[in-house]
C-alpha positions in Angstrom: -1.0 7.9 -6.9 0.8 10.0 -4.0 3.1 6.4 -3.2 3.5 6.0 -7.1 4.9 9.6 -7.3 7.2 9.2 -4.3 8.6 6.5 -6.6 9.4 8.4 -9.3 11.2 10.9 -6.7 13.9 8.5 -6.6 14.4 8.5 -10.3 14.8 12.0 -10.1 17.4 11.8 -7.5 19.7 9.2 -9.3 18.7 10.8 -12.6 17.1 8.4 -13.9 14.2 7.3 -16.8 11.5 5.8 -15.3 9.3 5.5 -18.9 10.0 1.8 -18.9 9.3 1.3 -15.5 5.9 2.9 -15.9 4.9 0.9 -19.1 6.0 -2.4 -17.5 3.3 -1.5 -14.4 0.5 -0.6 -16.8 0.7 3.3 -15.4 -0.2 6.1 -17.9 2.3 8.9 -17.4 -1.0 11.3 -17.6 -2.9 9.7 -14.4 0.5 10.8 -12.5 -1.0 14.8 -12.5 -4.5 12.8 -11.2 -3.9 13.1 -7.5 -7.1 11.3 -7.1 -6.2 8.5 -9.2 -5.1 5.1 -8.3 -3.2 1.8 -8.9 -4.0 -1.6 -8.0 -1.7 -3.3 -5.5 -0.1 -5.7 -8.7 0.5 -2.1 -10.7 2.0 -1.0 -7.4 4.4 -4.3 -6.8 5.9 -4.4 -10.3 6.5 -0.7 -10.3 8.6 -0.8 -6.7 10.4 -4.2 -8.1 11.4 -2.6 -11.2 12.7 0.9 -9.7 14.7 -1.2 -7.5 16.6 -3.3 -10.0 17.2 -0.3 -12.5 18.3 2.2 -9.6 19.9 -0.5 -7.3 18.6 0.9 -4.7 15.9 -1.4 -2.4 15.3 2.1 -0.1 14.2 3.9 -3.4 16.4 7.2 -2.7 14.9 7.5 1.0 18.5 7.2 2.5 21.9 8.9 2.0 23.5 5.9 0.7 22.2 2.7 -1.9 20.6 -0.6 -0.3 21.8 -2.4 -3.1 18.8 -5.0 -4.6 18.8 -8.1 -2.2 19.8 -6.0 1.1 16.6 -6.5 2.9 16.6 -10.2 2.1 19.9 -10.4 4.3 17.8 -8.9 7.1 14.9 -11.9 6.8 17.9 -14.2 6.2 19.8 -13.1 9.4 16.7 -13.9 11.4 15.3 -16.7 9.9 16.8 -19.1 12.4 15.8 -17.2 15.6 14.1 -19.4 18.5 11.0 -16.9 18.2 9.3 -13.8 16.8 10.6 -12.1 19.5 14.2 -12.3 18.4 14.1 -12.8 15.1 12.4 -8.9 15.6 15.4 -7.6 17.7 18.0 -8.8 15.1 16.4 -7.1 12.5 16.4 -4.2 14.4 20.1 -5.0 15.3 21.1 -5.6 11.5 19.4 -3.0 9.8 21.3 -0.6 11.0 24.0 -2.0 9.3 22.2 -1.3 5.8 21.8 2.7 7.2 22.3 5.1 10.3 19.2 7.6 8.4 16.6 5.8 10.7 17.0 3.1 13.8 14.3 0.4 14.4 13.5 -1.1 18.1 11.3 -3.2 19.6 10.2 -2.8 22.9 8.0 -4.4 25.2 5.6 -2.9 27.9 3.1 -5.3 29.8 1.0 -7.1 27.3 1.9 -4.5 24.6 4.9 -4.6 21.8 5.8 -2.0 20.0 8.5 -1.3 16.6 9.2 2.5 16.6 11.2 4.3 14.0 13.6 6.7 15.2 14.6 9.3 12.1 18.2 10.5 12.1 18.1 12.4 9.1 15.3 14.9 7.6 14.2 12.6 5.2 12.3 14.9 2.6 9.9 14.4 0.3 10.5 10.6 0.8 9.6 10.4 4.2 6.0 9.2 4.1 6.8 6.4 1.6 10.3 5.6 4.0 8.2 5.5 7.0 5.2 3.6 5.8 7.5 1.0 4.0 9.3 0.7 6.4 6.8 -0.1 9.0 4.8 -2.7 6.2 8.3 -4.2 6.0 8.5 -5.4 9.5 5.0 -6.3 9.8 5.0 -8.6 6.7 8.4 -10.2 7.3 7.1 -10.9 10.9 3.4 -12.4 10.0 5.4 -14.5 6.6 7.8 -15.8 9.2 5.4 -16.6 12.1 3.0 -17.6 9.2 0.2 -15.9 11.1 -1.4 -12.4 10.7 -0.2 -9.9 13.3 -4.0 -7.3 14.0 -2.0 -4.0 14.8 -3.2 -2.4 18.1 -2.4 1.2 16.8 0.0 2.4 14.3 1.2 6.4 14.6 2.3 8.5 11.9 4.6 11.5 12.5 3.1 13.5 9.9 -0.1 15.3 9.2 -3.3 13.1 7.8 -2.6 13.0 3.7 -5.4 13.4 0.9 -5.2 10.0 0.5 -4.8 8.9 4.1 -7.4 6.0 3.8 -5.1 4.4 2.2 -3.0 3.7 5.2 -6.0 1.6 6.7 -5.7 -0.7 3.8 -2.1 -1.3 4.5 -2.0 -1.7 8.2 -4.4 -4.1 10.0 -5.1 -1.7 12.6 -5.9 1.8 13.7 -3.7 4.4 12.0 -3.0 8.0 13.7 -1.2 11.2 12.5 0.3 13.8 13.6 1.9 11.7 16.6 5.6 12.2 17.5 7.2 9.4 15.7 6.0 5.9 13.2 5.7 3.0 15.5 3.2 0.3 15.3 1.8 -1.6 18.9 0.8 -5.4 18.8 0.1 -8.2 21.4 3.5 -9.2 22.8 1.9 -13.0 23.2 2.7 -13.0 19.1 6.4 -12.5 20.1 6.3 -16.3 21.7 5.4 -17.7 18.3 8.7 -19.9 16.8 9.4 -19.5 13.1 7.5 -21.7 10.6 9.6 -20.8 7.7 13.1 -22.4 6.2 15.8 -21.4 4.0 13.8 -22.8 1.1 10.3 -21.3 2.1 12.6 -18.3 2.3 13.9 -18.4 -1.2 10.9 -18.7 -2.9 9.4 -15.7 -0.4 12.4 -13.5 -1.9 11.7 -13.9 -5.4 7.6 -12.8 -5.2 8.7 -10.8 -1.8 6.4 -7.4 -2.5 3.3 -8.9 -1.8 4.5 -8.5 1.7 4.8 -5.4 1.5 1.7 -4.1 -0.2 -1.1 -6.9 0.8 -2.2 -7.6 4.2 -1.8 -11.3 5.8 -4.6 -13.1 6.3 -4.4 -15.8 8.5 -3.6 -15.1 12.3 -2.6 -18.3 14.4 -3.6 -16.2 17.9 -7.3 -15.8 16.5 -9.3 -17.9 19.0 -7.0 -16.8 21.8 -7.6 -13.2 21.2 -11.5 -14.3 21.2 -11.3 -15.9 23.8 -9.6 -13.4 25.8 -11.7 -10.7 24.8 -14.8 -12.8 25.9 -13.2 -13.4 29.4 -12.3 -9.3 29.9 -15.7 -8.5 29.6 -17.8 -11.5 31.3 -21.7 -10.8 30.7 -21.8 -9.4 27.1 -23.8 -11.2 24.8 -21.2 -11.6 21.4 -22.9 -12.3 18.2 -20.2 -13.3 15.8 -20.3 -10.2 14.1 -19.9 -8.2 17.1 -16.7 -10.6 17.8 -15.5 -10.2 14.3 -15.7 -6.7 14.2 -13.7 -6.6 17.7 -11.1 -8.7 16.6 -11.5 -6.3 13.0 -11.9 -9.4 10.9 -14.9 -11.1 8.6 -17.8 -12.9 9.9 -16.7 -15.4 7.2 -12.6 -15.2 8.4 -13.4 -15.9 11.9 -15.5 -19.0 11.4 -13.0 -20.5 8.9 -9.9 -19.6 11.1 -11.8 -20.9 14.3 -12.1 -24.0 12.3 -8.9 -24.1 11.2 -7.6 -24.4 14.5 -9.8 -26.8 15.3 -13.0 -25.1 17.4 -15.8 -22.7 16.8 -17.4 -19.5 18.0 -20.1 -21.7 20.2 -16.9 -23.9 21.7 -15.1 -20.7 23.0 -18.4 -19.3 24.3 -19.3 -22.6 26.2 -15.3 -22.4 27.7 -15.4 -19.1 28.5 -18.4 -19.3 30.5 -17.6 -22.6 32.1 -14.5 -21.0 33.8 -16.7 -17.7 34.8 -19.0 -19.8 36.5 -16.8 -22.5 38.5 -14.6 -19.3 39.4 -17.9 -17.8 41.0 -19.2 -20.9 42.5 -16.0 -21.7 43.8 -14.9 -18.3 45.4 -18.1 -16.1 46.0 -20.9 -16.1 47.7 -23.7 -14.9 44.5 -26.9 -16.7 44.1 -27.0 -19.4 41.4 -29.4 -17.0 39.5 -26.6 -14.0 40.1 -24.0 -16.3 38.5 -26.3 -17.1 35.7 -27.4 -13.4 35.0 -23.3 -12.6 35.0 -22.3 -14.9 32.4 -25.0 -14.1 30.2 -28.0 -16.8 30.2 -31.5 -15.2 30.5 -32.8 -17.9 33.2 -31.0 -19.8 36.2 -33.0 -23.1 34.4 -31.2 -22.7 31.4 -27.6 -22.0 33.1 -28.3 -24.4 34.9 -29.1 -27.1 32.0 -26.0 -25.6 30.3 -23.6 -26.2 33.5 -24.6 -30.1 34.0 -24.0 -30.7 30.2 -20.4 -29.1 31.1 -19.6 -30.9 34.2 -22.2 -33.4 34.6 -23.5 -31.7 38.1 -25.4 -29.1 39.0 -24.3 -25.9 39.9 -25.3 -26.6 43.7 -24.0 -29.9 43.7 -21.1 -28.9 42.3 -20.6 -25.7 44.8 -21.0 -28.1 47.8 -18.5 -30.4 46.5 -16.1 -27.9 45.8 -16.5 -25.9 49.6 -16.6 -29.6 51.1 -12.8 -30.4 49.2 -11.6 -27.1 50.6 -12.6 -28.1 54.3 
């Protein structure tokens, strides 16, 4: 109810009714003095699309000036055609400060880290939670739509104390949310930056008339998913991952990692089997551990059953395969 208010703020600043807008979302005007009430993410979207059109304003009163209705699909248009995420990011950065100087976007990139910080300009208000946190879901769900892929969020920071209804964030971002930090920014992998575009001016199109969605609902599908699974079995060589320890890691379903691994076309058991068939060629090849060492490393309880394993991988033993590698390096 604290985002629906922040809504009706704008009316108030533009002096506006917002009765009709209310009745059209199924909100009763009574549940607005119910901090502890809620909407349902529909409510929510028809609300925001209707305060829009009747104030003309696609910021809702956050800024000093209108974004007249249809300003932030010039900023997914602009970048539509970009080579990769990575860009298509940067010109929306670029272009939106066209639309307003109250707040700057940029994307930077540190190591295997990316990050879209929100610098404020202007004391934003009363308006600043709902700027910041729309912001920040407007970037994220323009960027998974385009990539077609859900985007996990590494950590997203607030610049404002926790709110009463701070869980709510966690429903918004796929990630871990902080408050209090100095400034609204959001961290992801940079490998999601490499991903082209798999949207075109027509996908686009029909994304701009039912565009909210984006906003309010997270993305579901995430193209990187058996990467990031793999890569998280490789960092920590040894651990035994059921699939709901994996899932939780990677802070999805049980049921939404099997389906996405199949999607792309392998399975929790495949990545497991690949993961450790790497760990143990990379130790046969370039130490000097015991074949029951190796075994113990990578997670099997006996050297027999690594060992079993590692022929149905290779088609040799681990010992034949050792000497065959040290006599090729001679």
């Amino acid at each position: 109810m604290a985002f629906v208010n922040a809504v009706l703020l704008g009316y108030k600043k533009y002096g506006a009714d917002p009765a009709d807008a209310l009745r059209e979302a199924q909100i009763a005007p009574a549940t607005l003095r119910e901090p502890d009430s809620c909407v349902t993410a529909s409510q929510f979207e028809t609300l925001c699309r209707i305060a829009m059109q009747q104030l003309d304003d696609e910021a809702l009163g956050w800024f000093s000036r209108r974004l007249p209705w249809g300003s932030y699909g010039l900023l997914c248009r602009a970048s539509l055609t970009s080579p990769n995420l990575g860009v298509a990011l940067k010109r929306w950065c670029r272009h939106h400060r066209l639309l307003t100087g109250d707040i700057l976007v940029k994307l930077t990139v540190e190591g295997e880290i990316a990050t879209l910080e929100i610098e404020e300009k202007r004391r934003l208000g009363a308006l600043r939670e709902l700027c910041l946190v729309t912001s920040l879901r407007y970037m994220h769900g323009y960027a998974c739509w385009l990539i077609d892929s859900r985007i996990p969020l590494i950590e997203v920071d607030f610049p404002f104390e926790r709110p009463p209804h701070g869980s709510v964030h966690s429903l918004l971002f796929p990630g871990p949310v902080q408050f209090a930090r100095s400034h609204a920014c959001m961290g992801f992998a940079a490998q999601y930056l490499t991903l082209p575009p798999r949207r075109d001016e027509r996908a686009l199109r029909t994304m701009l008339q039912h565009a909210l969605p984006l906003i309010v609902r997270q993305y579901r599908r995430d193209r990187l998913l058996a990467n990031r699974a793999r890569s998280l079995m490789t960092a920590r060589p040894g651990e035994h991952y059921t699939a709901a320890a994996l899932a939780n890691a990677l802070n999805v379903s049980v049921r939404t990692l099997h389906r996405q691994l199949e999607e792309e076309g392998t399975s929790l058991q495949t990545l497991k089997d690949a993961v450790r068939r790497e760990q143990a060629i990379e130790q046969l090849c370039r130490t000097g551990h015991s074949i029951k060492q190796i075994a113990l490393s990578i997670g099997f309880a006996s050297e027999k059953t690594f060992a079993r394993a590692f022929r149905h991988w290779t088609g040799e033993s681990p010992s034949d395969y050792r000497q065959r590698s040290l006599a090729s390096t001679r």
